[in-house]
C-alpha positions, -999 to 999 in steps of 0.1 A, spaced: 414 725 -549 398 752 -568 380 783 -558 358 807 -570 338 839 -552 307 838 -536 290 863 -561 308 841 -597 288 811 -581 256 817 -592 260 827 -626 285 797 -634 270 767 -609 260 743 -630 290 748 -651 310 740 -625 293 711 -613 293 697 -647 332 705 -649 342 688 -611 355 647 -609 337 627 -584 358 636 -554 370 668 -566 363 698 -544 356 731 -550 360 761 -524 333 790 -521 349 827 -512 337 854 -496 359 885 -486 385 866 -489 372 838 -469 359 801 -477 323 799 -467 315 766 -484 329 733 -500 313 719 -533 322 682 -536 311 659 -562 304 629 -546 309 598 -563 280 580 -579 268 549 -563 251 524 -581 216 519 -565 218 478 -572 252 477 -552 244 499 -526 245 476 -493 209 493 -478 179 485 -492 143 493 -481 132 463 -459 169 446 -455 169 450 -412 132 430 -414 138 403 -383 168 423 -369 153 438 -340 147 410 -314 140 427 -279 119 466 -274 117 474 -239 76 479 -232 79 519 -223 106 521 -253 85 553 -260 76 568 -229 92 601 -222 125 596 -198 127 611 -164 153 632 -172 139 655 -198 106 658 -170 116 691 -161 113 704 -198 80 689 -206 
């Protein structure tokens, strides 16, 4: 894994991003230290993607009737 310093980051970001594989991480320094990860994630094709909007239609079969009331033990907070 690479890294670079906190204060190279901003004037070389989207250079880095352009240069990372999906997958590839990149460490973020300060003092010394890693503050952050930069990851490329890997792209996922939206038509292959197992979620789509509407796809849990007819899932849910039983909701309790006070589903949405508040629960006694929170009481104390409200």
């Amino acid at each position: 894994m690479n890294e670079v310093a906190l204060n190279d980051v901003g004037s070389i970001f989207k250079d880095l991003i352009a240069g990372l594989r999906p997958g590839e991480e990149v460490g973020v320094l300060q003092d010394g230290e890693r503050v952050a990860t930069i990851r490329k994630e890997e792209h996922r094709d939206a038509a292959t993607y197992p979620c789509k909007a509407g796809s849990a239609k007819g899932k849910i079969l039983y909701m309790a009737d006070d589903f949405d009331a508040p629960l006694d033990d929170f009481a104390e907070y409200m």
